[in-house]
C-alpha positions as CSV (number, residue, x, y, z in Angstrom):
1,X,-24.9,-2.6,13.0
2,X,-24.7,0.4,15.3
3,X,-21.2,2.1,16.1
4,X,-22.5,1.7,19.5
5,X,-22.5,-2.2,18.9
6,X,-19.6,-2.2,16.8
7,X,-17.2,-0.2,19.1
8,X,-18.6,-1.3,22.6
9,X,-16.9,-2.2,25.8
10,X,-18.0,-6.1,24.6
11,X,-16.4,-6.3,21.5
12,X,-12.7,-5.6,23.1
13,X,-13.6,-8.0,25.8
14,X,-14.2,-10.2,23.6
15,X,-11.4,-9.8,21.1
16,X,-9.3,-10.2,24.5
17,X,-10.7,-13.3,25.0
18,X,-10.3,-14.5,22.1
19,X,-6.8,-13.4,22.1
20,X,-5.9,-15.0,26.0
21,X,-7.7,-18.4,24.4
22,X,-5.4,-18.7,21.4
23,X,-2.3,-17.3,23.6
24,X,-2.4,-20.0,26.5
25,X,-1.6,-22.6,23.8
26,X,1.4,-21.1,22.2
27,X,2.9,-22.2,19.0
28,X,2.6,-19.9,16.7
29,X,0.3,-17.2,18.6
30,X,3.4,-16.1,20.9
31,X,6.0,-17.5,18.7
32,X,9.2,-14.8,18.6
33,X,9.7,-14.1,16.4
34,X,7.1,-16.0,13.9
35,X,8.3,-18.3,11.5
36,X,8.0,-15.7,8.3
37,X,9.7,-17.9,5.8
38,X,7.7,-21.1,6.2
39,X,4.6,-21.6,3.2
40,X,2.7,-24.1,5.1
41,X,-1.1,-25.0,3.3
42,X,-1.3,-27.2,6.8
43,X,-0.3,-25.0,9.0
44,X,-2.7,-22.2,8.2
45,X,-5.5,-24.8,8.0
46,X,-4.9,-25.7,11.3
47,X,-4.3,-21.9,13.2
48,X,-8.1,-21.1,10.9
49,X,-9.6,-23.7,12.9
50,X,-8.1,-22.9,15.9
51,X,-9.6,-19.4,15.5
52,X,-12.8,-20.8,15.0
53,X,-13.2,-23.0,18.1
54,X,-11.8,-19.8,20.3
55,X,-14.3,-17.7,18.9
56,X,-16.9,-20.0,19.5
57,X,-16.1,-20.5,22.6
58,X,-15.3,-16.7,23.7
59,X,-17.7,-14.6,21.8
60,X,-21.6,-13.9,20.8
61,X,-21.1,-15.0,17.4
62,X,-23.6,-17.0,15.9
63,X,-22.5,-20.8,14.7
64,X,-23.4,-20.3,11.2
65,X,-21.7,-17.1,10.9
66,X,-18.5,-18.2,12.2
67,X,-19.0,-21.5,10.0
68,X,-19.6,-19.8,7.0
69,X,-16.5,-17.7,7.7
70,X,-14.3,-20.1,8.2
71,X,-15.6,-21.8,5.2
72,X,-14.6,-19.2,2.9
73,X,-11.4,-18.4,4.7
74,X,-10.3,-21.8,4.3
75,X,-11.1,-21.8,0.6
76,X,-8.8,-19.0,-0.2
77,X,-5.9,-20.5,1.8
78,X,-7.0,-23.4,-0.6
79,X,-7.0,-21.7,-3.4
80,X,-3.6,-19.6,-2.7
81,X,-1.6,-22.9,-2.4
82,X,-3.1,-24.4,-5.6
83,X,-2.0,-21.8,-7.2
84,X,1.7,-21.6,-5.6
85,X,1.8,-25.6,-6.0
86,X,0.8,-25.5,-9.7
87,X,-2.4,-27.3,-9.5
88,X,-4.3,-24.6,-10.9
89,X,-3.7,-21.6,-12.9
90,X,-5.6,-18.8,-14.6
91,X,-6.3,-20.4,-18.5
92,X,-4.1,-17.6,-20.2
93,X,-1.2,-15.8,-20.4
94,X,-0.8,-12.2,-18.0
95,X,1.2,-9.6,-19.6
96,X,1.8,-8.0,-15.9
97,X,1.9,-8.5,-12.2
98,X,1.5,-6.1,-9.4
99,X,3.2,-6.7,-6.1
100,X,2.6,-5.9,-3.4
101,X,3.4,-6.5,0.3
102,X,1.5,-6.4,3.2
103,X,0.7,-2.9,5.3
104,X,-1.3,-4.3,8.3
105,X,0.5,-5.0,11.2
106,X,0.1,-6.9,14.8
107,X,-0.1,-3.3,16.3
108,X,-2.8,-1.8,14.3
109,X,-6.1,-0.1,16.2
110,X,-8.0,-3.3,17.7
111,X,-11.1,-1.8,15.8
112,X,-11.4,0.3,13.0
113,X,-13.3,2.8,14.9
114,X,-10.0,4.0,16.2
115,X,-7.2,5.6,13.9
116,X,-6.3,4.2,10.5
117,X,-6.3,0.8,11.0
118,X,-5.5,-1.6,8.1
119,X,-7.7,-4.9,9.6
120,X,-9.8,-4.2,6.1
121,X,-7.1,-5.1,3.8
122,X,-7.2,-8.8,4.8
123,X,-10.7,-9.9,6.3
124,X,-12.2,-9.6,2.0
125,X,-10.3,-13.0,1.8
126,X,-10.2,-14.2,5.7
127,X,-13.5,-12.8,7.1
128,X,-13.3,-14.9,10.0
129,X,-10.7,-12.5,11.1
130,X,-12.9,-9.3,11.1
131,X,-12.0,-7.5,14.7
132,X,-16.0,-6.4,14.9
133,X,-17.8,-9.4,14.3
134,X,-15.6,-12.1,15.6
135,X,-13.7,-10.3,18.2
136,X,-10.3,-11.2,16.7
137,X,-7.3,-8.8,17.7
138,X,-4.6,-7.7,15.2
139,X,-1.8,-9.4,16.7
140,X,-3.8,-13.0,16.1
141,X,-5.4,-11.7,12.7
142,X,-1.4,-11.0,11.5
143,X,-0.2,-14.4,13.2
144,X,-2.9,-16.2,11.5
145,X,-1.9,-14.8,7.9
146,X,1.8,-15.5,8.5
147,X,3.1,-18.6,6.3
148,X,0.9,-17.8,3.2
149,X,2.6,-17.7,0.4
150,X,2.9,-15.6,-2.5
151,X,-0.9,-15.7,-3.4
152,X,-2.9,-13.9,-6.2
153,X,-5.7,-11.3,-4.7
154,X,-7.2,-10.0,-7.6
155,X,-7.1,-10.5,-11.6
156,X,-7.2,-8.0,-14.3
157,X,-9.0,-10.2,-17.2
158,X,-11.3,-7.8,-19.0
159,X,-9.5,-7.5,-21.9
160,X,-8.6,-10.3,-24.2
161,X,-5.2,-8.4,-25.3
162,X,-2.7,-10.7,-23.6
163,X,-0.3,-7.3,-23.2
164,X,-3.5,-5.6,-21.1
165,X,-4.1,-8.6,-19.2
166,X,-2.9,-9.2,-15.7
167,X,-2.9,-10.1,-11.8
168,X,-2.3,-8.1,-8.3
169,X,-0.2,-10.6,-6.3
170,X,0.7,-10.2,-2.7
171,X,4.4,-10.9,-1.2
172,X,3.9,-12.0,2.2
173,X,6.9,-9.5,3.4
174,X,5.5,-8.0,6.4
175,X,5.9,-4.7,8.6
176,X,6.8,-6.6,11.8
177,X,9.8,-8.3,10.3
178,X,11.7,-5.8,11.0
179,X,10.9,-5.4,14.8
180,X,10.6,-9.2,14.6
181,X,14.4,-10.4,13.3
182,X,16.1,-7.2,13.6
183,X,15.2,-5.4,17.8
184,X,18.7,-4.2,17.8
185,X,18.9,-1.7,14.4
186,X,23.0,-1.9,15.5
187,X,23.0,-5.8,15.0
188,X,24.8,-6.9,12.1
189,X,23.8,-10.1,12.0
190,X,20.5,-9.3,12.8
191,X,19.9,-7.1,9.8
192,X,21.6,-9.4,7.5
193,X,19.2,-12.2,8.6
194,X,16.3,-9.8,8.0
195,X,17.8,-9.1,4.7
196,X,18.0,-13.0,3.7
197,X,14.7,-13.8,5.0
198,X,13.1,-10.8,2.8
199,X,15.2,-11.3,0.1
200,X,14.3,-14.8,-0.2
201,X,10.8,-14.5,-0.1
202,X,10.7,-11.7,-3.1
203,X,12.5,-14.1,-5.3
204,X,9.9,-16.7,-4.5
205,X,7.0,-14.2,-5.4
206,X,8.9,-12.9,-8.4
207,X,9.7,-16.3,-9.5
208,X,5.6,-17.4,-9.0
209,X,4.5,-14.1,-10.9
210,X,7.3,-14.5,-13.6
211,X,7.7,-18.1,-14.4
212,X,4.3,-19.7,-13.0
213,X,1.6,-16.7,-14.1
214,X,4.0,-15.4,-16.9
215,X,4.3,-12.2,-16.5
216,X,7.3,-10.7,-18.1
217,X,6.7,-7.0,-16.3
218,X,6.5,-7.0,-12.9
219,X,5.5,-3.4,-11.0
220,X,6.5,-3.3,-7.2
221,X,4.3,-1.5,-4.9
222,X,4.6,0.3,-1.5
223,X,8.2,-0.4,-0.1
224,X,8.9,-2.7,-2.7
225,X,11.4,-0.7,-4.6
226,X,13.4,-0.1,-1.5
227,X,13.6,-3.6,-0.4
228,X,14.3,-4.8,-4.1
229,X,17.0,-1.9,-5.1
230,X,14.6,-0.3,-7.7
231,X,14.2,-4.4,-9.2
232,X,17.8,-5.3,-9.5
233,X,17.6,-7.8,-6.3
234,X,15.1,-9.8,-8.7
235,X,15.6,-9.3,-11.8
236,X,19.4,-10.5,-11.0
237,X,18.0,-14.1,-9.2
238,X,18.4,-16.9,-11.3
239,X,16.0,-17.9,-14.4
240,X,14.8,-14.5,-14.4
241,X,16.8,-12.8,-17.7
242,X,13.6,-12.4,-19.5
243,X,11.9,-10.2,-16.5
244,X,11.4,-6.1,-16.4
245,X,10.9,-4.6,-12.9
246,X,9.0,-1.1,-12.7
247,X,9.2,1.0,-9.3
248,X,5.9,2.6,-10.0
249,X,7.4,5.9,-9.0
250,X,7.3,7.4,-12.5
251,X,3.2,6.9,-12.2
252,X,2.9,7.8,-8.4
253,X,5.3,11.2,-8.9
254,X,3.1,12.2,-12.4
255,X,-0.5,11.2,-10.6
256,X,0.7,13.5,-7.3
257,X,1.1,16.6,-9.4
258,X,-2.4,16.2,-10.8
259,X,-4.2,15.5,-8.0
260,X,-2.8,18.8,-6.3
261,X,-4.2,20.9,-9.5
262,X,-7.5,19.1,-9.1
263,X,-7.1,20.1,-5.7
264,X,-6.4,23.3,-6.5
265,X,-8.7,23.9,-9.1
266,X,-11.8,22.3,-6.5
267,X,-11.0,23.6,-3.4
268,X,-12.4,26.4,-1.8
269,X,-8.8,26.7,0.1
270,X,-6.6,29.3,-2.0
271,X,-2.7,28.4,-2.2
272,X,-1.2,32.1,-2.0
273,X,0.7,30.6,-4.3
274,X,2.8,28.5,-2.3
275,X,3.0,24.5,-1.6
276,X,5.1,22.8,0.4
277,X,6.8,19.4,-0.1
278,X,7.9,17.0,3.0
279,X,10.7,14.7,1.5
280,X,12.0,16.5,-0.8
281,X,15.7,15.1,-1.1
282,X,13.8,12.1,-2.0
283,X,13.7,10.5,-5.7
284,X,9.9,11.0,-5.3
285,X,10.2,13.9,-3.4
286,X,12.6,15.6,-5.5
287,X,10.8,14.3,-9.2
288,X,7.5,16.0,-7.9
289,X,9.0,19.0,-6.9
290,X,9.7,19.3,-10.4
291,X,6.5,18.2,-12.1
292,X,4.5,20.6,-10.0
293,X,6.6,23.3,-11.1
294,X,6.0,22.3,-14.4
295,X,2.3,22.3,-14.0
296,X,2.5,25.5,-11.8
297,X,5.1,27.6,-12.5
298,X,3.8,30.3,-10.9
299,X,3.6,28.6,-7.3
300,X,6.8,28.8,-4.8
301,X,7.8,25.4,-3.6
302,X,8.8,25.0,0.2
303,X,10.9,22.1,0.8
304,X,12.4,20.2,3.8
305,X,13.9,16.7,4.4
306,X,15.8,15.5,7.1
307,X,18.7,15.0,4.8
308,X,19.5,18.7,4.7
309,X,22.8,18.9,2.6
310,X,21.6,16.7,0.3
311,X,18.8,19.1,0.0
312,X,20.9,21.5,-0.4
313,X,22.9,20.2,-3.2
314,X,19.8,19.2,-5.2
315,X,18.7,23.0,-5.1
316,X,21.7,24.5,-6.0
317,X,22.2,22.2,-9.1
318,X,18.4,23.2,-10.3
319,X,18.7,26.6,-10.8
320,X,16.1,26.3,-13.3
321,X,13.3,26.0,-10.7
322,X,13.5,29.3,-10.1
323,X,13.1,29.8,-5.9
324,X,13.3,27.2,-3.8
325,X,12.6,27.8,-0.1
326,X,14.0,25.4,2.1
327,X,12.8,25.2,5.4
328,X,14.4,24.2,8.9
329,X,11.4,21.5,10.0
330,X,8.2,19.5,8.8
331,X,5.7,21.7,10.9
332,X,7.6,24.8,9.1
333,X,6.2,23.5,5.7
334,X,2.8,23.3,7.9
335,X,2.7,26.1,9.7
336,X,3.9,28.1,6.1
337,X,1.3,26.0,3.2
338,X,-2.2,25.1,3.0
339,X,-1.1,22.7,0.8
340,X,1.4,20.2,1.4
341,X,2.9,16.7,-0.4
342,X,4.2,14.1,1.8
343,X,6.8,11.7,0.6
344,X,8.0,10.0,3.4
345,X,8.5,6.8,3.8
346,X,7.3,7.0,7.7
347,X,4.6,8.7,9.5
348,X,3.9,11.9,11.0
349,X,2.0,12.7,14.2
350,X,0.8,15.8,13.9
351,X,-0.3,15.9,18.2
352,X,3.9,15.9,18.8
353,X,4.8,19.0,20.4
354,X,6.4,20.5,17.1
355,X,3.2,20.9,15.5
356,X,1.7,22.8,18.4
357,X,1.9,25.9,16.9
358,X,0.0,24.9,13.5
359,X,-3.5,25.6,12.2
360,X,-4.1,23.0,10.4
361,X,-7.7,24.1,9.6
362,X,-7.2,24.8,6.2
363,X,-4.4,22.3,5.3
364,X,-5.1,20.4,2.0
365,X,-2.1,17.3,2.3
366,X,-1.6,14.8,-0.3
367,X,0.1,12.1,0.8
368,X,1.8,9.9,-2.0
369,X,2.9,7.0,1.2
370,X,1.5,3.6,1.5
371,X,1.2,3.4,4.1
372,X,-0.3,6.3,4.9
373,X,2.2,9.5,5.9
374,X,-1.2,11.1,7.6
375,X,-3.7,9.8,9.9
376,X,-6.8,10.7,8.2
377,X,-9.2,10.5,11.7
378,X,-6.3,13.0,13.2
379,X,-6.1,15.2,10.8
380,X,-9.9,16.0,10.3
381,X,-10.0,16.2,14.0
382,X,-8.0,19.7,13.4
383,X,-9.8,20.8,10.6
384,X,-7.5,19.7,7.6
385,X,-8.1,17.3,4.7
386,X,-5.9,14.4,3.5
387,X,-5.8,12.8,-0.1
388,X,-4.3,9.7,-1.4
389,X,-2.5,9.7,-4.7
390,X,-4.5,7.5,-6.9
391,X,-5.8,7.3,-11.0
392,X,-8.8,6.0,-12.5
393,X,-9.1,3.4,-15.5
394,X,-11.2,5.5,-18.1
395,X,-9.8,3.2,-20.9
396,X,-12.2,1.5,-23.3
397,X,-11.5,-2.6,-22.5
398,X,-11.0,-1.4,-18.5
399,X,-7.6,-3.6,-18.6
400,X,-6.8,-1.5,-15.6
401,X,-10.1,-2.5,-13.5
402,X,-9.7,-5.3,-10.9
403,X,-12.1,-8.4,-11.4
404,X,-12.9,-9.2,-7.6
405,X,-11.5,-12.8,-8.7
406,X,-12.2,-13.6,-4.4
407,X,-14.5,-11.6,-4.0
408,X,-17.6,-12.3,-6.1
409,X,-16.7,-10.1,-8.8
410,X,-16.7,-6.5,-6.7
411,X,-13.0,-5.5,-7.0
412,X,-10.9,-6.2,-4.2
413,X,-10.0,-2.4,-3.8
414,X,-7.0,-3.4,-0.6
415,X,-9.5,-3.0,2.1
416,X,-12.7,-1.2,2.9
417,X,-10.7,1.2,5.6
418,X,-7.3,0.8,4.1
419,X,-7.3,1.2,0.4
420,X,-9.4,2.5,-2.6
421,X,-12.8,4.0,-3.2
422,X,-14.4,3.4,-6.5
423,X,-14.3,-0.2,-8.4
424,X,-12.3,1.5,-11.6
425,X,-9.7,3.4,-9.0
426,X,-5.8,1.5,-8.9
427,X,-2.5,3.0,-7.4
428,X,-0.4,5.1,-9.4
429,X,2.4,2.7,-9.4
430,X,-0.2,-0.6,-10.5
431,X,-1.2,1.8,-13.6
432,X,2.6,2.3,-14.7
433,X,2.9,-1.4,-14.6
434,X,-0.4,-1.4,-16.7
435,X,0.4,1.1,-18.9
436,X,4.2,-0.4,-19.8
437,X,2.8,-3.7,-20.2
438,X,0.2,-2.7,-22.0
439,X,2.1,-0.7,-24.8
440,X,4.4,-3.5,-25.3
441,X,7.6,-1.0,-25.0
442,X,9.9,-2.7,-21.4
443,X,12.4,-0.4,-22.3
444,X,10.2,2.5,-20.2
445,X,10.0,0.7,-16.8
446,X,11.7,2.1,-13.9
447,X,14.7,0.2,-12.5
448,X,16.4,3.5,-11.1
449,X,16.0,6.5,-8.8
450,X,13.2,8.1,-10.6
451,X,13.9,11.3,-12.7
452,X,11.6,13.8,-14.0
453,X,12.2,12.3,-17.6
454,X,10.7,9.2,-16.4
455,X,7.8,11.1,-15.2
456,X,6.7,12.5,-18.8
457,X,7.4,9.0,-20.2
458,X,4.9,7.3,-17.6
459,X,2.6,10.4,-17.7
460,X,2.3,10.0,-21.4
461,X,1.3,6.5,-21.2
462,X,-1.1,7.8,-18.5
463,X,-2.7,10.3,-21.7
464,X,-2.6,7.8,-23.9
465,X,-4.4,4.9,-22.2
466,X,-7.1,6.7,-20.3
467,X,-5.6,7.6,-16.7
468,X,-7.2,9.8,-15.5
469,X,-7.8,11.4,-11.3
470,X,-9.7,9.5,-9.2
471,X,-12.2,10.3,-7.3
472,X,-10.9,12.4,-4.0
473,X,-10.1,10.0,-1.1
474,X,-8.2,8.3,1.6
475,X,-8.3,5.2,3.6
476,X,-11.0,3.5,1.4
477,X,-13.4,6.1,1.5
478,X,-14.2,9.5,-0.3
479,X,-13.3,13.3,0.6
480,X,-15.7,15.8,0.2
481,X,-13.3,18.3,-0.9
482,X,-13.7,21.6,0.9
């Protein structure tokens, strides 16, 4: 298929055809805000097949396309409750689980031809909701998902060590929540409802990777530390005495440093011996300012985050750094690096007016967020490159290397636009869980704010077991490196 026939004028009129059909009969397609906390096997069953008949009835699709998609999109909505329910499991025991929420949201590009759009993550195990070939919108692909529950995506069964064996589960906590249950950030009540309604449904992934897959270690991905208060939220809900949380952050803070050496060492961009870091006051932030001045002590950091005197404080205390320079803005750090780490928890557009001054032609960012800090499309428009923080399985059973349990043995790899590139690649923060698990030793997980210290513990494990740089890349595909 052409870009021409994926991106033309007839594929958003259809998509808001599709959309205006499914609207006019309301329920859940302009419910407000959806019903989040609901796990209904029915219910989804029923909004699949009401996708189907609109996009039947509103598009070019062939019949036995949009058949067979719906087909297999039923039969993982099957296959996520019959797990959930108990009425079928995976035949052995999981040393691990890797959580994760999801990134995509009702707002998202309508295509994928447009921005960095996260439509990919979830049409591997619901391709009747693919934007391109079936014309379905964002807002009804997210309003479809809503009310699965806490649902395996992918195994890790290649080795037949029960400590290096393990799944990737999703918890169906969602970006729109927030806009959703809380519109007023003031609200009290508001944000404690949001809080009850996401609280809730962690403890009933937790509880589903803990006590129904049995995994004793459990590594949160994304925002999941946040949410969970590094793990304590979870590992303080009832039955759960036996479970180890990891944030991940040790893995994600010791993988950033390396993949700015190999950026470094492969680029044809020279650092003048400077790098900037965005978010700096930041656990993250702060942890990998000090492991790249470990691995490049000759290099002057610039830092900046919005929490200035905090900032401040964690300078003066570090004197062992050596200099510091903080700066006054985020397009400072642009305007004065080539490259640059991002750890933010929100994004950055770099067409707002304080960035007008910045050439980014020879920027080299790498962008630890998930997700993403940077708009990949927007930043090659200007001439810079972007690189997500990720590590490659090298070890000799690859226990760290996804099965594609859904998705006919090719490793779900969290979306085709959205995610990985390269079957053996996995998310820092999935490889600490691996790692931890792995070695048998809980008492190296992460439940704080993480500290350097726990950045040579989890880089260790990194050495020992095989970890090594993946491949350059962002949004599911590779970066030629310039």
């Amino acid at each position: 298929m052409t870009d021409e026939m994926r991106f033309s004028p007839m594929t958003h009129q259809e998509q808001r055809a599709v959309t205006a059909c499914l609207k006019a009969t309301g329920g859940p397609w302009d419910a407000s805000p959806p019903d989040y906390a609901t796990f209904s096997r029915a219910e989804l069953s029923k909004k699949l097949e009401q996708v189907r008949d609109a996009v039947l009835a509103e598009t070019c699709a062939a019949k036995t396309d949009v058949e067979s998609a719906y087909e297999r999109s039923q039969r993982f909505v099957d296959s996520a409750f019959d797990f959930y329910e108990g009425k079928k499991d995976l035949g052995r025991r999981i040393g691990r689980a890797f959580v994760v929420p999801v990134r995509s949201t009702r707002s998202d590009p309508a295509d994928l031809g447009q921005g960095s759009g996260y439509a990919s993550e979830s049409t591997p195990f619901y391709p009747l909701l693919d934007p391109v070939r079936f014309g379905v919108s964002s807002e009804i692909r997210m309003r479809t998902i809503y009310g699965l529950p806490p649902t395996i995506l992918d195994t890790y069964l290649k080795s037949h060590n029960d400590n290096e064996a393990g799944a990737l589960v999703l918890a169906p906590v969602y970006a729109d929540m927030v806009s959703d249950i809380m519109p007023d950030p003031h609200n009290a009540e508001q944000s404690l409802r949001l809080a009850e309604i996401v609280d809730r449904i962690l403890v009933q992934t937790v509880e589903f990777a803990h006590k129904a897959l049995g995994a004793k270690l459990v590594g949160l991905g994304a925002t999941l530390p946040l949410l969970t208060n590094f793990g304590d939220k979870l590992r303080r809900a009832e039955g759960m005495h036996d479970l180890t949380t990891t944030t991940g952050h040790g893995g994600t803070v010791y993988m950033l440093a390396k993949t700015v050496v190999e950026a470094m060492a492969r680029s044809r961009v020279d650092s003048g011996g400077t790098i900037g870091v965005v978010g700096a006051a930041g656990s993250i932030g702060w942890s990998s300012v000090q492991a790249i001045k470990n691995m490049l002590p000759d290099h002057e950091i610039e830092v900046f985050d919005k929490r200035t005197d905090r900032l401040r404080t964690l300078v003066a205390a570090h004197p062992e750094l050596g200099t510091l320079k903080p700066r006054e803005s985020a397009a400072e750090v642009f305007k004065n690096n080539r490259y640059v780490v991002c750890a933010i928890t929100g994004k950055l557009d770099l067409s707002a007016p304080e960035f007008d001054s910045v050439d980014f032609s020879h920027t080299r960012v790498i962008d630890d967020s998930q997700p993403g800090a940077i708009d990949r499309a927007q930043m090659e428009s200007l001439g810079g490159q972007v690189f997500w923080v990720a590590g490659r399985d090298r070890s000799p059973s690859s226990f760290m290397t996804r099965d594609g349990y859904h998705t006919d043995g090719v490793p779900y790899n969290y979306g085709d636009d959205s995610g990985l590139y390269g079957q053996s690649t996995e998310f820092a923060c999935g490889l600490e869980a691996a790692t931890i698990a792995a070695g048998g030793d809980r008492s190296k997980a992460i439940t704080q704010r993480v500290e350097y210290r726990h950045v040579q513990t989890v880089g260790a494990l990194f050495e020992e077991y095989g970890v090594e740089v993946a491949d350059f890349q962002a949004f599911g595909k590779p970066v030629d490196i310039r």
